[in-house]
C-alpha positions as CSV (number, residue, x, y, z in Angstrom):
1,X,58.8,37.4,149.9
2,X,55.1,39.1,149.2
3,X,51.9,37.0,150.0
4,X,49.0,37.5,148.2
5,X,45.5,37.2,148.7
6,X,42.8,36.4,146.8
7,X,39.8,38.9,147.2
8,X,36.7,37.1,149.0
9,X,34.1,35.6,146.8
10,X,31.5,37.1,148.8
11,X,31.2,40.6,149.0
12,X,29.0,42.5,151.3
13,X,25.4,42.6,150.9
14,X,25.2,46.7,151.4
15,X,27.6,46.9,148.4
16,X,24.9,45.9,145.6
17,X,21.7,47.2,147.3
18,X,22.9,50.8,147.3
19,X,24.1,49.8,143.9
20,X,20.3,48.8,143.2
21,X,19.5,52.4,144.8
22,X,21.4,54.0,142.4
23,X,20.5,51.9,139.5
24,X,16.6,52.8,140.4
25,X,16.7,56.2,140.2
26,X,18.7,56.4,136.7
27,X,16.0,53.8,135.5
28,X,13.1,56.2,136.8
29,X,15.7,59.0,135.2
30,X,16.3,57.3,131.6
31,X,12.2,56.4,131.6
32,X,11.1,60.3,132.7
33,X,13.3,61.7,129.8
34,X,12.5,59.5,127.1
35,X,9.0,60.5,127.8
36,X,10.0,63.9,126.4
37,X,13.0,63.1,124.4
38,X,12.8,59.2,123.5
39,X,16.6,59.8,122.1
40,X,18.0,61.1,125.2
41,X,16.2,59.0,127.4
42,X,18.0,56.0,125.4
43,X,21.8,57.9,125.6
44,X,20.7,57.6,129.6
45,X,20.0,54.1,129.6
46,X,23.0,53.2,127.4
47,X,25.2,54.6,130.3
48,X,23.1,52.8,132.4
49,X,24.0,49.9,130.5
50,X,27.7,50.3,130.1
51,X,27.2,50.7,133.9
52,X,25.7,46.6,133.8
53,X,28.1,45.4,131.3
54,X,31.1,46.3,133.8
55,X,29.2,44.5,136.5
56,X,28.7,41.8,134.3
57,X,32.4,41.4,133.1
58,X,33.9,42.4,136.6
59,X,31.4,42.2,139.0
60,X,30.5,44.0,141.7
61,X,33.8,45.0,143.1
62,X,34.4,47.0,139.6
63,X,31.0,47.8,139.2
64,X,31.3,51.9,139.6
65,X,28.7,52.0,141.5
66,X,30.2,49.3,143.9
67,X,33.1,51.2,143.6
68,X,31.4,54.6,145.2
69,X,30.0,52.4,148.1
70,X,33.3,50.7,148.8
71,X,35.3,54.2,149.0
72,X,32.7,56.6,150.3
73,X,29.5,55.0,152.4
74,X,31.3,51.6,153.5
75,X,33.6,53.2,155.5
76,X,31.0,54.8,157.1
77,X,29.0,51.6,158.6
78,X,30.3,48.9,160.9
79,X,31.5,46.0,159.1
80,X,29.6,43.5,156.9
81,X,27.2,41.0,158.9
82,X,25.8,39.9,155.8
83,X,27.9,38.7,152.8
84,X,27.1,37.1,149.6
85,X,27.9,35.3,146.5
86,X,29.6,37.1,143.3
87,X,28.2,35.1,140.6
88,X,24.3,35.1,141.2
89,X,25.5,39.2,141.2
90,X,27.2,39.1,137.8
91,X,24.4,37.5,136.5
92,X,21.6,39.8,137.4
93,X,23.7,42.7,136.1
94,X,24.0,40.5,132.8
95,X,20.3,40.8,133.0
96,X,19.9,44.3,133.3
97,X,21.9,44.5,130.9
98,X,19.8,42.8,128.0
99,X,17.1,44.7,129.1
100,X,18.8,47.9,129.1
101,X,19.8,47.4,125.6
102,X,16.4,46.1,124.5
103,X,15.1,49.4,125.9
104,X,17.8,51.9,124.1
105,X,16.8,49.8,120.7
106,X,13.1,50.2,121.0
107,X,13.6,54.1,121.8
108,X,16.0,54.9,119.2
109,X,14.0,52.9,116.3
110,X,10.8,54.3,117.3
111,X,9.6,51.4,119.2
112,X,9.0,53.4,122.5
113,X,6.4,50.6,123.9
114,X,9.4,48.3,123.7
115,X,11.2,51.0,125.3
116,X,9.0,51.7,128.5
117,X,8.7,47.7,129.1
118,X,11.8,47.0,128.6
119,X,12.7,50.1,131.3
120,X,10.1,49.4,133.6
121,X,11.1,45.5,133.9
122,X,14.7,46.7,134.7
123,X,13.0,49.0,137.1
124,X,11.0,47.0,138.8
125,X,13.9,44.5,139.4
126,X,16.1,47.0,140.5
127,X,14.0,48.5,142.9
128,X,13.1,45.3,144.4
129,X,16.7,44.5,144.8
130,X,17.3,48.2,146.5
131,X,13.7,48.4,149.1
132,X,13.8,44.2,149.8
133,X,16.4,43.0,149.3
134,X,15.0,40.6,146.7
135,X,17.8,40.0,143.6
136,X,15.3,38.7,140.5
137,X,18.5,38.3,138.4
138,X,20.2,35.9,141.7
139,X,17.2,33.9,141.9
140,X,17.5,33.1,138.2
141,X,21.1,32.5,138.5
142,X,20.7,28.7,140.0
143,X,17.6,27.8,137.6
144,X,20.0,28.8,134.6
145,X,23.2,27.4,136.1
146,X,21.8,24.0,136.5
147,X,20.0,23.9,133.3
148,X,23.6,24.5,131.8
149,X,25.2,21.4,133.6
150,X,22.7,19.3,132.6
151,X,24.0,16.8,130.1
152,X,22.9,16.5,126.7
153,X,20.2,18.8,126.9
154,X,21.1,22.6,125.2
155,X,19.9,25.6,126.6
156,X,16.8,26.2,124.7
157,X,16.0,22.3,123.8
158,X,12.6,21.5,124.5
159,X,13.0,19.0,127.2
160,X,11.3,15.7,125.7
161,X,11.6,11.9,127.0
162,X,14.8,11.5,124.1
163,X,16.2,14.2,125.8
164,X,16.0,13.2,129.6
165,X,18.0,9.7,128.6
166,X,14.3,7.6,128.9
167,X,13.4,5.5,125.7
168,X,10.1,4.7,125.4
């Protein structure tokens, strides 16, 4: 007989700050080259974003980048005092990745305003995430969550007294 386990649904917090420190410095990367070569600079940022999309889809365990701190720098550290949730994590990658693919689009159609704003957001995040410790994308994650329980109401409705239930 085999017993199985389920993984944790926390995962260390180490895990997707060095993650974050990666992330940041193919940002800054992706943003440097498309200053030179705006179609280049987007074929880095659309790695960049199949990068998010796997952390999206299979969070941070799968993430590659997760994956390189699991095999090579955890086992270097003493073990986790810090864990945290997977979905607030899966979330902010799902947000890095619309901004990532916002920015390829506005460098490959010529739109390289769009590009640099839409790079330096995903930057600016990222960073935050990597030096503070502070996850914009998992801050967002209970505003949206709850906005998608709430009954009746459809993500994007203008919240009115009809649609709160109240007759007036």
């Amino acid at each position: 007989m085999s017993i199985t386990t389920a993984a944790p649904a926390d995962v260390d917090v180490r895990g997707p700050r060095f993650s974050a420190w990666v992330t940041t410095v193919v940002l800054a990367a992706g943003l440097l080259i498309a200053g030179t070569d705006p179609h280049l600079g987007a074929a880095v940022l659309a790695a960049q974003a199949a990068v998010f999309a796997i952390g999206a889809l299979a969070g941070p365990r799968r993430h590659p980048y997760g994956q390189v701190f699991a095999r090579v720098v955890a086992p270097r550290l003493a073990g986790p005092t810090e864990r945290e949730p997977v979905a607030p994590l899966r979330f902010a990658q799902l947000v890095g990745l619309v901004f990532s693919l916002i920015a390829v689009a506005g460098f490959l159609t010529g739109a390289p305003v769009v590009g640099v704003v839409a790079t330096a957001l995903a930057l600016a995040a990222a960073f935050l995430n990597a030096a503070f410790g502070i996850c914009l994308g998992c801050q967002l994650y209970p505003l949206v969550a709850r906005a998608r329980r709430r009954p009746g109401v459809a993500l994007g409705e203008p919240l009115t007294v009809e649609s709160k239930g109240i007759r007036s």
